[in-house]
C-alpha positions in Angstrom: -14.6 -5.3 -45.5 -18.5 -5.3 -44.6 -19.9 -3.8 -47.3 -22.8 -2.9 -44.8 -19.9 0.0 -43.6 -18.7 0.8 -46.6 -18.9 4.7 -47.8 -21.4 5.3 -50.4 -24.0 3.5 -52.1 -25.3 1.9 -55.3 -28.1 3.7 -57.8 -30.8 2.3 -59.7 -31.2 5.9 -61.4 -29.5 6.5 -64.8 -26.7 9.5 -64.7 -27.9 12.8 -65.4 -25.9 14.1 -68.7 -23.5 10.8 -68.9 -22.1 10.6 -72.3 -20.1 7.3 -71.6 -20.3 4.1 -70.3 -17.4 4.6 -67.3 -19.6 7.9 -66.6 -22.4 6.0 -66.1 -21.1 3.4 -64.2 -19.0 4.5 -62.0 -21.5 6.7 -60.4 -24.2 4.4 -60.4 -21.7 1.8 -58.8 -20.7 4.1 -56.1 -16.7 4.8 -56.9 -16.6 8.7 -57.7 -19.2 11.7 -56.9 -18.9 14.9 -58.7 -18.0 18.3 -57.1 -18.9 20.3 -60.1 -18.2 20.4 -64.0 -15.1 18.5 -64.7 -13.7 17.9 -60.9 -14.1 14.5 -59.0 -14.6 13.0 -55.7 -13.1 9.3 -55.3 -15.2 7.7 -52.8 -13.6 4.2 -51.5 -14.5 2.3 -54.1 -12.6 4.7 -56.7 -9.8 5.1 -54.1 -9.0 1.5 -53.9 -9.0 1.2 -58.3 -7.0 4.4 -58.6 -4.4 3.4 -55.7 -4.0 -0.1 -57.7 -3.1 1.2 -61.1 -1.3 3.7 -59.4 0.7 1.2 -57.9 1.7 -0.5 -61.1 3.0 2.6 -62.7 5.3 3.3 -59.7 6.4 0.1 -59.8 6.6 0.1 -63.0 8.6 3.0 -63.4 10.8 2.2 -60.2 11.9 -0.9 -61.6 13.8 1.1 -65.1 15.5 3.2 -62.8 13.5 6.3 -62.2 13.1 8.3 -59.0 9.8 9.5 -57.2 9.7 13.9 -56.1 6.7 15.8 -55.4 6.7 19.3 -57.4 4.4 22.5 -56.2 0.9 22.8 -57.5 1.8 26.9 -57.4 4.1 27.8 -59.8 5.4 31.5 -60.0 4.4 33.5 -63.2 7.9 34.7 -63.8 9.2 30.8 -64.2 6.2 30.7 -67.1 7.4 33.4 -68.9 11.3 32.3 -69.4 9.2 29.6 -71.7 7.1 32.2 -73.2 4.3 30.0 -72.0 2.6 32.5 -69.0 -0.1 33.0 -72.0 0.5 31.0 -75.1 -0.6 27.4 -72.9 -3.4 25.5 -74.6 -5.8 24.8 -72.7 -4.9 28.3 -70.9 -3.6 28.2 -67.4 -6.1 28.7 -64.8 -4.2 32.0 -63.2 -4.2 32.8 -59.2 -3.1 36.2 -57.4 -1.9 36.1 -54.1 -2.2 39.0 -51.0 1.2 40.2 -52.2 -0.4 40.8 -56.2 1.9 38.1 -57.3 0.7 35.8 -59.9 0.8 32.0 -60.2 0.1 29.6 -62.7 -1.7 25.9 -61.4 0.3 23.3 -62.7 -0.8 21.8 -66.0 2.2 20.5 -66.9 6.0 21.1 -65.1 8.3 21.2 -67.2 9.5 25.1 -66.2 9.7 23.6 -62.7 12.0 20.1 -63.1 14.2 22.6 -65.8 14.5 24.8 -62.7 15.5 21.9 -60.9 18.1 20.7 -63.3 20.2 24.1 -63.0 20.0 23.9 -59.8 21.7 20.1 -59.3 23.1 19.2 -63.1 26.2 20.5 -63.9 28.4 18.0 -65.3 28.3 15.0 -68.0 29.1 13.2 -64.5 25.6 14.1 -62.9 23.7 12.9 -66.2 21.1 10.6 -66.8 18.7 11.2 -64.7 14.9 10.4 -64.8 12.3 11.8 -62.1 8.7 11.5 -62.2 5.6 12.5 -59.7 2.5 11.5 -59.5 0.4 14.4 -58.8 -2.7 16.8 -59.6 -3.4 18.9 -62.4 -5.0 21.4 -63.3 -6.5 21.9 -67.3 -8.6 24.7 -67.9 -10.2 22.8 -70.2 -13.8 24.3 -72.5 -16.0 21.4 -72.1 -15.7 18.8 -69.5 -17.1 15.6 -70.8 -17.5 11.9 -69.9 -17.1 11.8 -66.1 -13.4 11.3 -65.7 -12.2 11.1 -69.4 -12.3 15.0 -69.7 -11.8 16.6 -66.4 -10.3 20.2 -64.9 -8.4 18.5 -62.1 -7.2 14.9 -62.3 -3.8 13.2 -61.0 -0.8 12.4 -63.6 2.3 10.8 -63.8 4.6 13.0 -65.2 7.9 11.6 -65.7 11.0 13.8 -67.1 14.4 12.8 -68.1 17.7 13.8 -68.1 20.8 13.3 -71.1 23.7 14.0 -72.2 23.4 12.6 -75.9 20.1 12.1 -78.4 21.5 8.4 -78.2 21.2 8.1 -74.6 17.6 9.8 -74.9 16.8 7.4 -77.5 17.4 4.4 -75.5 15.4 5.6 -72.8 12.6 6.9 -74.6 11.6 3.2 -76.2 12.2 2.1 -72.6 9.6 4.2 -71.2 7.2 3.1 -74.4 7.7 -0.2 -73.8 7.2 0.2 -69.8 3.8 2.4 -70.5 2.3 -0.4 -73.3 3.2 -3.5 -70.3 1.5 -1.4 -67.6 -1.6 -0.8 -70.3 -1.5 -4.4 -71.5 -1.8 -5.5 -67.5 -5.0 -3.9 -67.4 -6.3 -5.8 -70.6 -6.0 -3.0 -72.6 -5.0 -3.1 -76.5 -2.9 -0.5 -77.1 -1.9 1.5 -79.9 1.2 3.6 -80.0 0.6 6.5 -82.7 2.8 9.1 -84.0 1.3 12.7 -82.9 2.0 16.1 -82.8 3.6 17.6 -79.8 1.4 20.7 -79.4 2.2 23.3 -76.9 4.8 20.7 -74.7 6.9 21.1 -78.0 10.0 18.6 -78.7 10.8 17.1 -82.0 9.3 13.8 -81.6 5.9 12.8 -79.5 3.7 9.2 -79.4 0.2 8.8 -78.0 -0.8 5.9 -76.8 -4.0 4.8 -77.7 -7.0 2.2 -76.2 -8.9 1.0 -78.5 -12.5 1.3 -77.7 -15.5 2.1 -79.8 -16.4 4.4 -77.4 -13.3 7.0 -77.9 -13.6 10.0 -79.0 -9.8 9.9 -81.3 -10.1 9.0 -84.9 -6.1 7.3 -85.1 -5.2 5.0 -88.3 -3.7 2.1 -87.1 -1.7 -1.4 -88.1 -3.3 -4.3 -85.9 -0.3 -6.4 -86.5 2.1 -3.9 -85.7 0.1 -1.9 -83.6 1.9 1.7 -84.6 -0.4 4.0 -86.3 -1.1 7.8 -87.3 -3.1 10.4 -85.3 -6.1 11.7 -88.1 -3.8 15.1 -88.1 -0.6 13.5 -88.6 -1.5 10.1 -90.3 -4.0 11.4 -93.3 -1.6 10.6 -96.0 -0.5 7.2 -94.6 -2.2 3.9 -96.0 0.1 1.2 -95.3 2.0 -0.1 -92.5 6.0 1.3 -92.8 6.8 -1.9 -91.0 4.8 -5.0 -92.4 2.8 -3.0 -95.2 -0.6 -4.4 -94.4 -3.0 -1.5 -94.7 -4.0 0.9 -92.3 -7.6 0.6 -90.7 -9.6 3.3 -89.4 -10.4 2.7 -85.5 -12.0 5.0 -82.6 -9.1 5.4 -79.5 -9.0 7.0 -76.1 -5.7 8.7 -75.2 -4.5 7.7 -72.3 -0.8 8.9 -72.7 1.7 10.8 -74.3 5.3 11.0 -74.5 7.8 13.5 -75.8 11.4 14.0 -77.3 11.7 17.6 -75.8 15.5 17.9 -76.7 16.6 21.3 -75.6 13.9 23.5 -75.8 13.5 24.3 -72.0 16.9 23.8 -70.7 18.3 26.3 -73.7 15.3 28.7 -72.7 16.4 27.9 -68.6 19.8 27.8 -69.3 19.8 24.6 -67.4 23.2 23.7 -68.9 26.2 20.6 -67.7 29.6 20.8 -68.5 30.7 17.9 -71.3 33.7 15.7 -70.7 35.7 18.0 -73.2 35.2 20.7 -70.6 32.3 22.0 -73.4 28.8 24.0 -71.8 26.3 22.5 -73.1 21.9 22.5 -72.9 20.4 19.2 -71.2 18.7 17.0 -73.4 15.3 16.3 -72.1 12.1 13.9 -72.2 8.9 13.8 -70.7 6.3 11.3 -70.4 2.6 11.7 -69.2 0.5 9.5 -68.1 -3.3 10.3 -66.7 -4.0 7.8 -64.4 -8.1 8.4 -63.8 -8.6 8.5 -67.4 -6.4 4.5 -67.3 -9.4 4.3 -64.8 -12.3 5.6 -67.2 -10.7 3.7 -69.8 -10.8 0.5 -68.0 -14.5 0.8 -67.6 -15.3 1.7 -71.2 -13.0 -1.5 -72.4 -14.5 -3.7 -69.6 -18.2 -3.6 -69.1 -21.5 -5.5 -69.8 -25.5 -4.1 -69.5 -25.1 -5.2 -65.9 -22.0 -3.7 -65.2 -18.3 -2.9 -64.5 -15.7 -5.9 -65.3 -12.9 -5.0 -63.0 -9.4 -6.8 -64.3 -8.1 -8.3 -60.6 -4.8 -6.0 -61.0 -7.3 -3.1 -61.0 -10.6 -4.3 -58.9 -11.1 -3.1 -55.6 -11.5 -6.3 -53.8 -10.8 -10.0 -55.6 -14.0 -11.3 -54.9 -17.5 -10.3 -53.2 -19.2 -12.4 -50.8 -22.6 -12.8 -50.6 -24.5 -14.0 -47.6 -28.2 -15.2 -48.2 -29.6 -15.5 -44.2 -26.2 -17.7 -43.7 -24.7 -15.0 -41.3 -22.7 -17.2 -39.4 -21.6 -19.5 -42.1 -20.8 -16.3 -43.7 -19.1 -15.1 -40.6 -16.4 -18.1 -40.5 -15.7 -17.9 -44.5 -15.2 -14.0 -44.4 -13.1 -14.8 -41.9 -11.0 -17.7 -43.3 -10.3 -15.1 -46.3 -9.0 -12.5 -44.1 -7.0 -14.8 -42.5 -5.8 -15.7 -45.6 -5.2 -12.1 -46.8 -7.5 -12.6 -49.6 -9.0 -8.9 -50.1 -12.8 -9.7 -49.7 -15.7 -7.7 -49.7 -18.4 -8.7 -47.6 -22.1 -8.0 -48.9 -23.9 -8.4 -45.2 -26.6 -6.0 -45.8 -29.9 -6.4 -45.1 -31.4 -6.9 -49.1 -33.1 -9.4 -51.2 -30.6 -12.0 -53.2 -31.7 -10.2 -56.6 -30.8 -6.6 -55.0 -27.5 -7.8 -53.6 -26.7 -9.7 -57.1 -27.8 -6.4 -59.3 -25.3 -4.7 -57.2 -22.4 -7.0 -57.6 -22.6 -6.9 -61.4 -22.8 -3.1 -61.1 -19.6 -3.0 -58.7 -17.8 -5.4 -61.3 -15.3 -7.2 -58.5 -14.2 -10.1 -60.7 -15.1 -13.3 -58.5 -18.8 -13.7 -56.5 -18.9 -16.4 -53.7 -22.6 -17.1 -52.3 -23.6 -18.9 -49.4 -27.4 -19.4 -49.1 -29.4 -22.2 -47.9 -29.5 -24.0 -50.9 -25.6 -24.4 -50.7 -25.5 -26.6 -48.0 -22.6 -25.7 -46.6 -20.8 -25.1 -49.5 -20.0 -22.0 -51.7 -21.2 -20.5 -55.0 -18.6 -19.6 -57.1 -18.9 -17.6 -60.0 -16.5 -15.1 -62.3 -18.2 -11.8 -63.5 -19.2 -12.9 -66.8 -19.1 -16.2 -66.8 -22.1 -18.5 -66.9 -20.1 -21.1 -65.3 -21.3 -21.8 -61.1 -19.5 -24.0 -59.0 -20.2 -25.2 -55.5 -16.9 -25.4 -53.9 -15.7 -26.4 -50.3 -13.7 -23.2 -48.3 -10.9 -24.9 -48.5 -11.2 -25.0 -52.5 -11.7 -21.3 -52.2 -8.3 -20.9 -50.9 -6.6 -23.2 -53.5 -8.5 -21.3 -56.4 -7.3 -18.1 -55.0 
């Protein structure tokens, strides 16, 4: 893409009220704009990071045998209150009346709805497991909105729910699911701790957060770096050493970026969403749920990944692979921009008319994670750099393909 076309624009002016680095960034860098407190816009830039990670997770997720449905923003008050949870949620629901005076809830969470589903299309041991997830907005009436998209009032999620006949069989696929959710973290560079936490008003028997490290988070978790298992500060107060290896527990600063559950039977008992054993026995669903908030992945990234100059986009996340950048070479710049396309080598073309220094500030900022330059003083030849490195090469174009 020409970057001269591209939606939005760079700033040289700090962030009014940013609290974080990702806040900072990614508006300065030109990925999201916001609306008002707490709700986003993802302009093109954002768009193309957000549809990448989203990607992996539905891959991801795909790939252990789950299946992809879309569930209504709206949900009715009445299937709220066979939970109890019209107005005991935490963060309460932010509440809607339509022309008829009947009242809705905006999705937070959905576990009332996929329940609802579950009566409706479980009935036997036959019809069991079953694991379906969406990817979706939500909405969290949340009191203070903080640090761009760490701590927003709309943001999308993948919710993922599943579907037993026995604890074993939710057992199994629980670790599954943890172990899918720490690869998908891990391909984004992140170091991830899993931590044992309360389940709060989801409710279940069991729940695990996973954590990114990052000095910049605002969780307090106790953790074992070998291991990496640790404690929540609510849960973990009492713990000092590793159950697993025993090396003692260090104090770190986390960002939450998801959260599973062991829900059990809690909202198929309440839902009388129910399946038939193969004794002929009627008997609740056993059910899971696994969240996953796919901006704050985003957010996270940024925090984890960044220099004074700028973002430090991991490839399986960036927008483009690398950014070209044309120095009065416009028809040198021309063929190569080409050749990449050709190539399908997802290039970002920097043919604006700015000084080198203004068009290098700006790559640094944007964070794509290989520069090429073509100027007068590489004869033909191209500049290769990686965001970060001090390293420059001069390479041919046809190098350029090999390396990439």
């Amino acid at each position: 893409m020409r970057q001269s076309q591209l939606f939005g624009r760079t700033s040289k002016t700090l962030t009014k009220d940013a609290v974080s680095a990702s806040h900072e960034l990614l508006v300065r860098a030109g990925f999201i704009n916001q609306l008002t407190s707490g709700v986003w816009s993802f302009l093109p830039l954002g768009r193309m990071v957000y549809k990448n990670i989203e990607e992996i997770v539905r891959q991801s997720l795909n790939a252990i045998g789950c299946q992809e449905v879309s569930l209504p923003s709206l949900i009715p008050s009445d299937l709220w209150k066979e939970t109890d949870r019209w107005t005991t949620m935490d963060p309460p629901l932010f509440k809607v009346k339509d022309r008829h005076e009947k009242w809705y809830g905006l999705g937070s969470t959905h576990e009332e709805v996929i329940a609802d589903l579950a009566r409706k299309y479980i009935f036997s041991y036959k019809d069991l497991p079953q694991a379906l997830y969406q990817i979706q907005n939500k909405f969290r009436n949340e009191v203070r909105a903080t640090g761009g998209l760490l701590r927003t009032r709309e943001f999308m999620m993948k919710d993922l729910y599943s579907f037993h006949e026995t604890q074993e069989d939710l057992d199994i696929f629980y670790q599954k699911v943890r172990d899918t959710y720490c690869h998908i973290l891990e391909s984004f560079n992140l170091s991830v701790v899993v931590v044992e936490a309360h389940s709060g008003s989801i409710g279940g028997s069991r729940s695990q957060e996973f954590m990114v490290l990052s000095e910049t988070g605002e969780d307090d978790i106790v953790c074992c770096l070998n291991c990496r298992i640790g404690f929540n500060k609510e849960v973990g107060s009492q713990k000092n050493k590793c159950d697993i290896c025993g090396q003692d527990l260090v104090p770190k600063k986390a960002i939450e970026v998801g959260h599973i559950f062991q829900l059990d039977t809690i909202y198929s008992e309440k839902m009388k969403a129910f399946f038939t054993d193969q004794k002929g026995a009627k008997k609740p669903i056993i059910m899971g749920c696994y969240g996953l908030g796919l901006p704050r992945i985003l957010a996270t990234i940024v925090e984890v990944h960044h220099d004074q100059n700028g973002i430090k986009w991991p490839e399986k996340a960036s927008p483009f692979l690398c950014h070209l950048l044309s120095f009065r070479q416009e028809e040198a710049s021309k063929k190569v921009y080409d050749l990449l396309q050709k190539n399908k080598i997802n290039v970002l073309w920097d043919d604006r008319d700015l000084s080198a220094g203004e068009k290098m500030k700006d790559s640094d900022l944007i964070g794509i994670p290989y520069r090429l330059i073509i100027s007068d003083k590489t004869k033909g030849r191209i500049e290769y750099k990686k965001r970060g490195d001090s390293e420059v090469k001069l390479l041919s174009p046809e190098e350029i393909l090999e390396l990439f």
